[in-house]
MOPAC internal coordinates of N, CA, C and O (Angstrom, degrees):
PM7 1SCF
backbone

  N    0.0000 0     0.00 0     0.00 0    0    0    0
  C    1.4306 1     0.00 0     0.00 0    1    0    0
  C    1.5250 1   107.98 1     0.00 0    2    1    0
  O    1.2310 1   124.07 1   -50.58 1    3    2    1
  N    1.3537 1   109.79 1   129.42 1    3    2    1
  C    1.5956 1   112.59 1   170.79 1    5    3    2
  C    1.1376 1   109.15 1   -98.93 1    6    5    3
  O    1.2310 1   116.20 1    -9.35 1    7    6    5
  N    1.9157 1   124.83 1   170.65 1    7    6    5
  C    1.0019 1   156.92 1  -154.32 1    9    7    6
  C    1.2692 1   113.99 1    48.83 1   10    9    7
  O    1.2310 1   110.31 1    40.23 1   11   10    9
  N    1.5644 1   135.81 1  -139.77 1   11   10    9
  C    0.7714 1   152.44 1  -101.67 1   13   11   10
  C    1.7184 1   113.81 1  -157.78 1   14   13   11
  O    1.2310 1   103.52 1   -93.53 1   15   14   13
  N    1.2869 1   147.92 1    86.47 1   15   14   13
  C    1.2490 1   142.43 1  -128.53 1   17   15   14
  C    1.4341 1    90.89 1  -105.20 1   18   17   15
  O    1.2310 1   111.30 1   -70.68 1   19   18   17
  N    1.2499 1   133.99 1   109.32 1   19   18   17
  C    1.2428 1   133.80 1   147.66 1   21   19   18
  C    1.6107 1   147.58 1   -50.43 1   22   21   19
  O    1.2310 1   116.34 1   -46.90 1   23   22   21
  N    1.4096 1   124.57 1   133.10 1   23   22   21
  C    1.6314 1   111.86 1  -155.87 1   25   23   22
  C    1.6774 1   101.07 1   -36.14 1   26   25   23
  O    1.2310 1   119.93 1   -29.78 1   27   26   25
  N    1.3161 1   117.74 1   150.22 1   27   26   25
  C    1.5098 1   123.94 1   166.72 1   29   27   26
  C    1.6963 1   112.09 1   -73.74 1   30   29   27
  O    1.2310 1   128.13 1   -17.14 1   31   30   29
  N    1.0486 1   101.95 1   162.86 1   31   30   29
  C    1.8414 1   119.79 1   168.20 1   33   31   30
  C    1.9075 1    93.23 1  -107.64 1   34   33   31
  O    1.2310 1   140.16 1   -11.96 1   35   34   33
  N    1.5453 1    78.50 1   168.04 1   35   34   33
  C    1.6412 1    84.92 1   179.79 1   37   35   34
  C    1.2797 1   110.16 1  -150.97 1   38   37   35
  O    1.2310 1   110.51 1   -33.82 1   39   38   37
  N    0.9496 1   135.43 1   146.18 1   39   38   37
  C    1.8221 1   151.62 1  -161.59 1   41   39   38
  C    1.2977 1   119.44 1  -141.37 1   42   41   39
  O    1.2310 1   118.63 1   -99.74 1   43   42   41
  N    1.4407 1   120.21 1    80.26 1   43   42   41
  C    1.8143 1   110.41 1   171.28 1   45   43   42
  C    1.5648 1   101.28 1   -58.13 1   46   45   43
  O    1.2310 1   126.34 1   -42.22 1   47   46   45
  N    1.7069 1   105.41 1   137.78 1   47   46   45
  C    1.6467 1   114.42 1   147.43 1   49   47   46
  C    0.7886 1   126.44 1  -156.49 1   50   49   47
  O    1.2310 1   108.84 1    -7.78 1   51   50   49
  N    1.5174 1   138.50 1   172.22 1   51   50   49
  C    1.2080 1   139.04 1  -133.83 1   53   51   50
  C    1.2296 1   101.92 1  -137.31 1   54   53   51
  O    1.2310 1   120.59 1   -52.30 1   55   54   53
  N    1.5437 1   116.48 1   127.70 1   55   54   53
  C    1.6310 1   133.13 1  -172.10 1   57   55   54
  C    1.5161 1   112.75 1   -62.18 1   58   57   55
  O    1.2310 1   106.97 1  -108.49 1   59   58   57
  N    1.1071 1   141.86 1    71.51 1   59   58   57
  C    1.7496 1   127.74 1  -155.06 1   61   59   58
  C    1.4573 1    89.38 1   -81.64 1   62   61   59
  O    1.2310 1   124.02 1   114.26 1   63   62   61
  N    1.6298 1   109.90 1   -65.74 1   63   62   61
  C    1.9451 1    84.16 1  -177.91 1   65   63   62
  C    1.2082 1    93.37 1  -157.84 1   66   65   63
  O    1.2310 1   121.42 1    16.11 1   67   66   65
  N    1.7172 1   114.89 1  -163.89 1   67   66   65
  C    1.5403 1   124.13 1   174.28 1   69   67   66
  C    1.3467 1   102.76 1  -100.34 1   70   69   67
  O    1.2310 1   122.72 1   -25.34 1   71   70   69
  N    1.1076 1   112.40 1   154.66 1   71   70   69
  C    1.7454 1   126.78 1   169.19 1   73   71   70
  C    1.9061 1   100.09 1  -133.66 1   74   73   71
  O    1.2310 1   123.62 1   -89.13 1   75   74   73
  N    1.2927 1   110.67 1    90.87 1   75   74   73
  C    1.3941 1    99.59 1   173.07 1   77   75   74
  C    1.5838 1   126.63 1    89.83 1   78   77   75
  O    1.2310 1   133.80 1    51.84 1   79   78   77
  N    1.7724 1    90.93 1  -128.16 1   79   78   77
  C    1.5877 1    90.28 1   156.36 1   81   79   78
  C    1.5828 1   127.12 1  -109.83 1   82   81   79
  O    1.2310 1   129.69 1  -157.38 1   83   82   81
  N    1.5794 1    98.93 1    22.62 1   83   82   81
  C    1.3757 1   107.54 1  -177.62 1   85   83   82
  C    1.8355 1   112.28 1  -112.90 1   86   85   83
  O    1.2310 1   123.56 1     5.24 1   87   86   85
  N    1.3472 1   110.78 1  -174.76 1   87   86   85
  C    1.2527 1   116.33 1   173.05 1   89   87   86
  C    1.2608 1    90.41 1  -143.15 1   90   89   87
  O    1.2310 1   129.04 1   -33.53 1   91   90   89
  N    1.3674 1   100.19 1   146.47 1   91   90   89
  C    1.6869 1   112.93 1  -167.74 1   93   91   90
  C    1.9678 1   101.97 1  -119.40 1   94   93   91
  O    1.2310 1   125.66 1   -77.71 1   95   94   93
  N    1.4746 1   106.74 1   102.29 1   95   94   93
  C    1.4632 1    93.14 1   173.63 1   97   95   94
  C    1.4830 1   120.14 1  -116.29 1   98   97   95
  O    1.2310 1   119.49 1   -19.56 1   99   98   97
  N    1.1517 1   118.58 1   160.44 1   99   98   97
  C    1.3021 1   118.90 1  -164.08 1  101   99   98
  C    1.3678 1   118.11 1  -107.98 1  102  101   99
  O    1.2310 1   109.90 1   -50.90 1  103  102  101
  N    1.1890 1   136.55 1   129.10 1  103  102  101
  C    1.5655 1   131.02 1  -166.27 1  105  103  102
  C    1.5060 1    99.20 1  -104.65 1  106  105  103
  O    1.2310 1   115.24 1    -7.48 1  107  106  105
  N    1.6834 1   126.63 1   172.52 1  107  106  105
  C    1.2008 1   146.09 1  -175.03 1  109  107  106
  C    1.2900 1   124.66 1   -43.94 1  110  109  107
  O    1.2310 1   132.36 1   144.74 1  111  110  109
  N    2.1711 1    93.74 1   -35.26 1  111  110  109
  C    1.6282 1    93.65 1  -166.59 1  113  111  110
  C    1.5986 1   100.05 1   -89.85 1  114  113  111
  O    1.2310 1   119.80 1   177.59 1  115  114  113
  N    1.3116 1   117.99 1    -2.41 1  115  114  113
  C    1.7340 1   122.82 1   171.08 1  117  115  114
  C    1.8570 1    78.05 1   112.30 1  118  117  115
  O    1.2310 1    97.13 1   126.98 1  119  118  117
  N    1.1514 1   158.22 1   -53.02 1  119  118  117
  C    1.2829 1   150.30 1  -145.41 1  121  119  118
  C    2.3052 1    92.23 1   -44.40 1  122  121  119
  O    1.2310 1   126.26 1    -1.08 1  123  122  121
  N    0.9672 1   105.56 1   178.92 1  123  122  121
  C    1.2880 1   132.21 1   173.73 1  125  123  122
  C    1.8587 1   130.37 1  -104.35 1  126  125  123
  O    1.2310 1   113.11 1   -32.82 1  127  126  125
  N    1.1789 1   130.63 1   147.18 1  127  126  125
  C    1.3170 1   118.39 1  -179.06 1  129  127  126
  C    1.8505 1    94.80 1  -139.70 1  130  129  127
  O    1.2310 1   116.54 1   -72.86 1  131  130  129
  N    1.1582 1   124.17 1   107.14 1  131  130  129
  C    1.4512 1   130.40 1   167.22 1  133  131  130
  C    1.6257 1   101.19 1   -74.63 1  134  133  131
  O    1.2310 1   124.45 1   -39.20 1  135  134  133
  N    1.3785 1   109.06 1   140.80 1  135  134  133
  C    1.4336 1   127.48 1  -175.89 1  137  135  134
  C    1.5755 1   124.76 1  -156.54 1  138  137  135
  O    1.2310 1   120.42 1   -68.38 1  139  138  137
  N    1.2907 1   116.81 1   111.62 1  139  138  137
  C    1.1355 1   128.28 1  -172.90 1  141  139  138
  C    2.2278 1   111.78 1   -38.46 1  142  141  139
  O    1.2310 1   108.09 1   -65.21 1  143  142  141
  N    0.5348 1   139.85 1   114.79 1  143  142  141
  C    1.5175 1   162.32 1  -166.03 1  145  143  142
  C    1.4954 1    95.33 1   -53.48 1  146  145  143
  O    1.2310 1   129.92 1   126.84 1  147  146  145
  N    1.7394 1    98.48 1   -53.16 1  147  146  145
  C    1.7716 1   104.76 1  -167.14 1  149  147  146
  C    1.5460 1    98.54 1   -70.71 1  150  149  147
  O    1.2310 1   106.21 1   152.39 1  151  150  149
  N    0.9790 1   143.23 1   -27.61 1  151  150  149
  C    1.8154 1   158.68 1  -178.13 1  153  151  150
  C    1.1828 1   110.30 1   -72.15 1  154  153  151
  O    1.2310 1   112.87 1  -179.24 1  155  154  153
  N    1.5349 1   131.06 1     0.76 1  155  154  153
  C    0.9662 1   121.50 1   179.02 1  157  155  154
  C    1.8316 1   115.80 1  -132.26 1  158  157  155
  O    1.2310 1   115.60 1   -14.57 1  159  158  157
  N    1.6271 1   125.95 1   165.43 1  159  158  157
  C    1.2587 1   121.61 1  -156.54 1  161  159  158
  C    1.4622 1    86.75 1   -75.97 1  162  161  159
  O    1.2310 1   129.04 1   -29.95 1  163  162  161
  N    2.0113 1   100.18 1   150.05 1  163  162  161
  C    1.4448 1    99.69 1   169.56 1  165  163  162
  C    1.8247 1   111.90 1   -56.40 1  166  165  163
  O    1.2310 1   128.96 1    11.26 1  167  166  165
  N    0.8684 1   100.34 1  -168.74 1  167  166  165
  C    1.7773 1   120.25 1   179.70 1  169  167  166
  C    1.2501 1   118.12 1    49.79 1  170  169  167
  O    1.2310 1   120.61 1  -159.90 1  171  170  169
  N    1.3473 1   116.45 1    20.10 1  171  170  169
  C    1.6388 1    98.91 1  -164.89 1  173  171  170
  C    2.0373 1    87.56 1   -92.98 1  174  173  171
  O    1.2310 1   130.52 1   -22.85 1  175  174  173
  N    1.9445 1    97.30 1   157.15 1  175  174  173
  C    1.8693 1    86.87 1   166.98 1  177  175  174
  C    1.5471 1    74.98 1  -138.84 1  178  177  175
  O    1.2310 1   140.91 1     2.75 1  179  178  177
  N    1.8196 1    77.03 1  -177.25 1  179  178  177
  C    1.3961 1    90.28 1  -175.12 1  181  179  178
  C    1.7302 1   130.40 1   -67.73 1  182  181  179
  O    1.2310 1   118.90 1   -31.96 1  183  182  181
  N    1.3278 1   119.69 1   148.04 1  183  182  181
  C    1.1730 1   120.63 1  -177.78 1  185  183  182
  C    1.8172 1   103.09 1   114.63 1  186  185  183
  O    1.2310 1   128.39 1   154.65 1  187  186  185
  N    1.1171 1   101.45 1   -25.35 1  187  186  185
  C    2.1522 1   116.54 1   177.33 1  189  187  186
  C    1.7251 1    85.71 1   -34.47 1  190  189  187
  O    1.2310 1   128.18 1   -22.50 1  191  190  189
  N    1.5208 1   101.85 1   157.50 1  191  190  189
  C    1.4316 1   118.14 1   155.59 1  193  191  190
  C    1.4764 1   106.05 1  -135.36 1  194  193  191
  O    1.2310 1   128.74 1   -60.16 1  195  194  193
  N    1.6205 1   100.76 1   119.84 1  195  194  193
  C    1.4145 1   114.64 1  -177.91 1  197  195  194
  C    1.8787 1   106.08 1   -99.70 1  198  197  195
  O    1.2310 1   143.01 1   -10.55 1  199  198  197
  N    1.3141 1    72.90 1   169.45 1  199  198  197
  C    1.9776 1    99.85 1   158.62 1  201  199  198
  C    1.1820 1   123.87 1  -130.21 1  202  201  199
  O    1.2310 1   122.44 1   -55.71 1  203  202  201
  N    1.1733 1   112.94 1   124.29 1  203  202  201
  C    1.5893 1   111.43 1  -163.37 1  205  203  202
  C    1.8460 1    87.48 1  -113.72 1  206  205  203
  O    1.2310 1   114.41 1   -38.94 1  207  206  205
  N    0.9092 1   128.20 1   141.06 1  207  206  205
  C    1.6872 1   140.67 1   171.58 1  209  207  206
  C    1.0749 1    94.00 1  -117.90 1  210  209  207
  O    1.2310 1   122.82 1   -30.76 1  211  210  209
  N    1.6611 1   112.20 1   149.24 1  211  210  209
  C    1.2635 1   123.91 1  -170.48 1  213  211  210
  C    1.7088 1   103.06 1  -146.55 1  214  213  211
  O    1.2310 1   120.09 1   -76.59 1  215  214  213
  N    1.1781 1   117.44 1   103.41 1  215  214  213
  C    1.5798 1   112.44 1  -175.24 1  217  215  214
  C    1.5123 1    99.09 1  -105.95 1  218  217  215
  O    1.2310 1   124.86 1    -2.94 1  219  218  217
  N    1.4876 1   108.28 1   177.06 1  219  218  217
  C    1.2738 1   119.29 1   164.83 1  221  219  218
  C    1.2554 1   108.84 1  -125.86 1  222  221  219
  O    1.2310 1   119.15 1     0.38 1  223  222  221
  N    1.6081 1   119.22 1  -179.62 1  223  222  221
  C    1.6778 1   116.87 1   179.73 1  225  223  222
  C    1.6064 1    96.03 1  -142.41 1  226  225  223
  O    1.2310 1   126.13 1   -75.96 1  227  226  225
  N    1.3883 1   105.83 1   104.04 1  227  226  225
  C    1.2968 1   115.64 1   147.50 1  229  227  226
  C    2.0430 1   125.36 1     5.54 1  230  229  227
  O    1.2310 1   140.96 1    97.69 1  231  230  229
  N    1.4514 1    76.92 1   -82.31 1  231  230  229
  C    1.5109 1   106.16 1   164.62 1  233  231  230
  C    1.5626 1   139.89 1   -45.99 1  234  233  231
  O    1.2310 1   131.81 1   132.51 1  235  234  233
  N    1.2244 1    94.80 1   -47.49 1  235  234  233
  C    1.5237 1   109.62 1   170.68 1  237  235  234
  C    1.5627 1   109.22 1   -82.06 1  238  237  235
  O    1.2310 1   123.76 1   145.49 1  239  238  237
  N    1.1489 1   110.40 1   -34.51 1  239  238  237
  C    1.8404 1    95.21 1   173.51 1  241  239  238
  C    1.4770 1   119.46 1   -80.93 1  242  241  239
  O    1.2310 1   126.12 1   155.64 1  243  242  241
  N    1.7653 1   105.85 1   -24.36 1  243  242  241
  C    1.6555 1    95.06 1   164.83 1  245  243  242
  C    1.5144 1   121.45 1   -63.84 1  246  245  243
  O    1.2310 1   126.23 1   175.87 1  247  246  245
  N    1.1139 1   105.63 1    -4.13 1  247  246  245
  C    1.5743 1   119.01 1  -153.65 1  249  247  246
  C    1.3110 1    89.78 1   -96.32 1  250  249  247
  O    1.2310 1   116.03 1   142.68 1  251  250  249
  N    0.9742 1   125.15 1   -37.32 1  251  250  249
  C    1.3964 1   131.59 1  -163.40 1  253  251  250
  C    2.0358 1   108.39 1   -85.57 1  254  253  251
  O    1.2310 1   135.71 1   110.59 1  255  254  253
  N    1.5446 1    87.20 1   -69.41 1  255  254  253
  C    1.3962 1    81.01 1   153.89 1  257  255  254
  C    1.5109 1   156.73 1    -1.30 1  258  257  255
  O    1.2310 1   133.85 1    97.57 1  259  258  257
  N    1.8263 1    90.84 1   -82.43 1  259  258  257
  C    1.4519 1   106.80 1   139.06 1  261  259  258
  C    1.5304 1   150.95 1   -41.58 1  262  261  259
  O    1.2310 1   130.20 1   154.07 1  263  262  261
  N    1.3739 1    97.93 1   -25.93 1  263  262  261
  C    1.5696 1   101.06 1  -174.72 1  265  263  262
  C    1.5600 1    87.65 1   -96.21 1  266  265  263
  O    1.2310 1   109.04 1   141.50 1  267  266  265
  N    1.2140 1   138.12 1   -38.50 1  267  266  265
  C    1.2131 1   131.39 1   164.84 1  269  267  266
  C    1.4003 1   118.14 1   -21.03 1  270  269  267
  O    1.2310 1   133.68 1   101.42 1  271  270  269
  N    1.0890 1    91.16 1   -78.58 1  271  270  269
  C    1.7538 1   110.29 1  -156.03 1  273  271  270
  C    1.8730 1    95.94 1   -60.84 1  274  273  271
  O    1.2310 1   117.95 1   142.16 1  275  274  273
  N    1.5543 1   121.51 1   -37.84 1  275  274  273
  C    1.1686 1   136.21 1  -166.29 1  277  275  274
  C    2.2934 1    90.09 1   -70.23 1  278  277  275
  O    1.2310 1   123.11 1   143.80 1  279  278  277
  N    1.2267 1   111.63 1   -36.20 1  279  278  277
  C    1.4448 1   106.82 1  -169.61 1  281  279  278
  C    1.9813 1    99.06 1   -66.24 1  282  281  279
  O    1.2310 1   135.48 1   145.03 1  283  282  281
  N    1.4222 1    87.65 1   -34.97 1  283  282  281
  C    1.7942 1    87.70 1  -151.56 1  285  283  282
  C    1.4786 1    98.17 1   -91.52 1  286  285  283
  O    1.2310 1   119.28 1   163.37 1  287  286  285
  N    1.6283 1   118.98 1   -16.63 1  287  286  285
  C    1.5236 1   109.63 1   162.37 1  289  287  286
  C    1.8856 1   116.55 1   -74.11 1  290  289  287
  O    1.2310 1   121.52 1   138.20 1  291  290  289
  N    1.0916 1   114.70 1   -41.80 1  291  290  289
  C    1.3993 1   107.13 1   154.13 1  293  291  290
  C    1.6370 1   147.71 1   -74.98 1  294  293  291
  O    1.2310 1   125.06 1  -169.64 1  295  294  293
  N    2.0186 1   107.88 1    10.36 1  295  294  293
  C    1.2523 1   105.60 1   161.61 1  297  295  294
  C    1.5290 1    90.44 1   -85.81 1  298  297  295
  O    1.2310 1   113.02 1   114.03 1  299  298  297
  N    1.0972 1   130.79 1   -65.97 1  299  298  297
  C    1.7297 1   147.37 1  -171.62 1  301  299  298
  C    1.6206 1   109.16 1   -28.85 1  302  301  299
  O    1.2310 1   121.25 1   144.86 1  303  302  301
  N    1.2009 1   115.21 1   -35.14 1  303  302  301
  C    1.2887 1   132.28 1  -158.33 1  305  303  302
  C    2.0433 1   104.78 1  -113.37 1  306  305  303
  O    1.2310 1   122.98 1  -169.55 1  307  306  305
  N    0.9320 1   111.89 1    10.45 1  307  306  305
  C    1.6507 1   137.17 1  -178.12 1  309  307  306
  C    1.5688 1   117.35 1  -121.29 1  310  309  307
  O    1.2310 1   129.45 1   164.35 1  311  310  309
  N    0.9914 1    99.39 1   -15.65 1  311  310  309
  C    1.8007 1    98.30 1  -171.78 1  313  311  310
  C    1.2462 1    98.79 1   -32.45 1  314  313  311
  O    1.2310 1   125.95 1   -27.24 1  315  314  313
  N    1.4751 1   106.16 1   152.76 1  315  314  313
  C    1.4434 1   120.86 1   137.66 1  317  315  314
  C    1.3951 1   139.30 1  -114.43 1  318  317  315
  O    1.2310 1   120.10 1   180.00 1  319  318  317

């Protein structure tokens, strides 16, 4: 990961169950969070209370940015 990792956010939730290949957890306001099964630590079952942190990277969105603007200056700039 490039740039620059910004302070994290944080989210307690609560493991209610599996559906499949997901895990379905539930946050405070009652909404839902689907989550890949393989993405998560072995042993957890249902009823666990997690923390999920959520950062961003500086870096990766300039990065991103860039390739943007670089796609749509070379359709514009291609006509035929």
């Amino acid at each position: 990961m490039s740039g620059k990792l910004r302070t994290p956010y944080s989210l307690k939730v609560i493991l209610d169950r599996f559906e499949g290949d997901y895990a379905i957890f539930f946050i405070n306001n009652g909404k839902q969070i689907l989550w890949p099964k393989d993405k998560l630590p072995q042993g957890l079952e249902e009823g666990a209370v997690i923390k999920i942190k959520l950062y961003t990277s500086q870096g990766e969105e300039r990065e991103q940015r860039e390739l943007a603007k670089n796609i749509l200056n070379e359709i514009l700039n291609n006509k035929h």
